[in-house]
N, C-alpha and C positions, 0 to 999 in steps of 0.2 A: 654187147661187144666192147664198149669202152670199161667194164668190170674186167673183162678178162685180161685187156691192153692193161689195165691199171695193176691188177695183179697177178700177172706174169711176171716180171723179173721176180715176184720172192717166191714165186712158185719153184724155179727156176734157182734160187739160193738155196731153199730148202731142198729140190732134189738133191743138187750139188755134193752138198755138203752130206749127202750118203754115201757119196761115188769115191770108189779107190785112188787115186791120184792119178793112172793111169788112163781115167777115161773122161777126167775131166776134157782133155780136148780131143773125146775121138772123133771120128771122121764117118761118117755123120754124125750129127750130136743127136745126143739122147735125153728126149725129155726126163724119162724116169730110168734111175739107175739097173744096166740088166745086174752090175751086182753088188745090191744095197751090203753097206756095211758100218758098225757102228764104230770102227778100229777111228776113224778123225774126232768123234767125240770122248772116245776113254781115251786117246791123247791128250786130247786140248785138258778134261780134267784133271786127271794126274800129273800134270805140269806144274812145281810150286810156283812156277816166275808169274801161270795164269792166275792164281790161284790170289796173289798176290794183287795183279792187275783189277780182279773183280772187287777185292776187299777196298783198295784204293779209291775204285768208285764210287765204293756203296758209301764209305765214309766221306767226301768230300760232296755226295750229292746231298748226302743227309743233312747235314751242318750247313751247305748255302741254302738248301730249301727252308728249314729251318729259318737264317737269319734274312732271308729275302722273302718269307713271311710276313717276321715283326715287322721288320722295316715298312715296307712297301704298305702293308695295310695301315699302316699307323703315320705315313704319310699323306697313305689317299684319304684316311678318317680327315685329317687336317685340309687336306685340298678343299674337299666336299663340307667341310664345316666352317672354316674361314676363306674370305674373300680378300684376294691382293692382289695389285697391279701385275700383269706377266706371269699370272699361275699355268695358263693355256700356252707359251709360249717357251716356259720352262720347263713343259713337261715335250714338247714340241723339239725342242733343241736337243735334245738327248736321244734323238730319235736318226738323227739329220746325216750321222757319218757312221759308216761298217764300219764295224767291232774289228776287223783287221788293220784298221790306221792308228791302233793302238797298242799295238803288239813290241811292236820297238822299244817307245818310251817304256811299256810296262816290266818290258825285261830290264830296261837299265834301272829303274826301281826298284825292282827287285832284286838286282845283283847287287846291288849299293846298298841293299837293308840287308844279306845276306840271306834272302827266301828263295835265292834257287832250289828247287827238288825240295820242297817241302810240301804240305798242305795247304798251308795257309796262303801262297801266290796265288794257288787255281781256286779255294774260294774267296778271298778278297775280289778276284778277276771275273768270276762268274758273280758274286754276289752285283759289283760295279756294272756288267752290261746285261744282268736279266731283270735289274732293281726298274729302271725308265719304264718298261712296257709292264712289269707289274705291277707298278704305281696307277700307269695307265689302265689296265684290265680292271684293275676292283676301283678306282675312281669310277668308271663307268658303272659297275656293278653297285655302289655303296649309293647313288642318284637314286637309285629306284627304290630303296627300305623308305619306310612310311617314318619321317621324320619327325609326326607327328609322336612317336612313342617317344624319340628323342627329347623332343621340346618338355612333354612332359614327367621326362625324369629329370631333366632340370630345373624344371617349379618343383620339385620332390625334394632338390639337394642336393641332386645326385654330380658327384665331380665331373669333372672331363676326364682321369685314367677310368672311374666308378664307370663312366655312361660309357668307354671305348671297349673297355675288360667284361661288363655284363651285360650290355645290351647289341650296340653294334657288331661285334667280333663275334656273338651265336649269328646274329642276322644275316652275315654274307662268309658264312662257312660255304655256301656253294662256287662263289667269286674267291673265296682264300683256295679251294680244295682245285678249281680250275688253274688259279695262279702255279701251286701248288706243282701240278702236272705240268705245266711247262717251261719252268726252273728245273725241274729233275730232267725229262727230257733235253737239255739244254748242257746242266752239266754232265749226267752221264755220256750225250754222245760227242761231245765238244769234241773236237783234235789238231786244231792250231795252234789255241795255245798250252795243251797238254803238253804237244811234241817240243816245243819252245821253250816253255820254264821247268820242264823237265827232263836232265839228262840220265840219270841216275836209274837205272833198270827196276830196282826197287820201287822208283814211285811213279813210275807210269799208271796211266790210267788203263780201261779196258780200251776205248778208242785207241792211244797213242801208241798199248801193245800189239795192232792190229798190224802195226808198222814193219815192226820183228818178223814177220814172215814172207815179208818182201827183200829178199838178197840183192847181192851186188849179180852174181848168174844166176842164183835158184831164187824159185816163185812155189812156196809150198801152196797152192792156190785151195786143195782139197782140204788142210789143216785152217787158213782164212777164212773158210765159208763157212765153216764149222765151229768156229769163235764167234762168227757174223749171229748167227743162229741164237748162238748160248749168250752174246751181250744182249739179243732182241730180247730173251724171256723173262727178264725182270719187268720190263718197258712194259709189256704184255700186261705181266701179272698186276702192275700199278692201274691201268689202263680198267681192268676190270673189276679191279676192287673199287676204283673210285668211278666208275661210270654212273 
């Protein structure tokens, strides 16, 4: 019972987003469309503004997953290998306020470096609030590698970039590849501050274009659901390659 509560609403998007526009609110509703039709996905595709939208994604998700990698791992290497007063409390503090009480400052930032509608505001922005908890994640994850192998590649000579580049960084491919997945989830679905440091149609994200179809009178709800769908099947596709 609580499977079916859990996944109904996407059962539920996923009908949807077959339904002609006209039936999204018929009277009675209809779990499954009487007349499926794919006419909202060869929209949403053949739209270049969508088209646009997705490529925006894939490149601003890639580049902070990417540098919220290096980063993060190569800080938890350091947490978990050197001991300092307030390491536990610096990783603690960064944790303490929503990512929304920073939306302000970060735009007038940005407007004053002139990064409005660029890439680099939404990954500096994402790389700054998914870095804390992935520090967190693979600190916790980097405790449990048998330090022992560590210890003894440094009777061996082995540097500290040598012992982080060939030993540790195979070791917690599983803890980078978990990080990993939820920096992309994160920045692909983000849309506060997509919608904020982006006005420029051009560079909306796939979240912030979702926006575009909600009017000041019209609500294309059938062409939404239908975007909803096609931004889930990357999420998916990551989802199973790295299970």
């Amino acid at each position: 019972m609580l499977l079916v509560v859990f996944l109904f609403p996407y059962i539920w998007l996923v009908s949807s987003s077959f339904k002609p526009a006209g039936e999204i609110f018929a009277v009675p509703p209809r779990l499954l469309p009487a007349q499926p039709t794919l006419d909202n996905f060869a929209r949403i595709v053949g739209r270049a503004d969508i088209q646009r939208f997705f490529l925006n994604s894939a490149i601003i998700a890639a580049v902070t997953v990417s540098l919220n990698v290096l980063f993060s791992s190569a800080a938890a290497y350091a947490l978990t290998t050197f001991r300092f007063r307030g390491q536990r409390l610096l990783t603690l503090v960064t944790q303490l306020f929503p990512a929304v009480i920073i939306v302000i400052p970060l735009y007038r930032l940005w407007a004053s470096l002139g990064l409005l509608n660029t890439y680099q505001a939404l990954v500096f922005t994402y790389v700054a609030v998914t870095l804390p908890l992935g520090v967190w994640m693979l600190s916790g994850y980097m405790r449990t590698l048998p330090f022992e192998v560590v210890e003894a590649a440094l009777v061996d000579g082995c540097n500290r970039v040598q012992l982080f580049t060939t030993i540790v960084a195979p070791l917690a491919r599983p803890g980078i590849a978990a990080t990993a997945v939820y920096v992309m989830l994160v920045s692909w679905n983000e849309f506060i501050y997509a919608v904020t440091f982006t006005s420029a149609k051009e560079m909306r994200t796939v979240s912030a274009g979702l926006y575009g179809f909600l009017g000041e009178m019209v609500y294309d709800y059938h062409l939404l659901l239908a975007m909803a769908v096609l931004m889930a099947v990357p999420v998916a596709i990551v989802f199973l390659f790295l299970q």
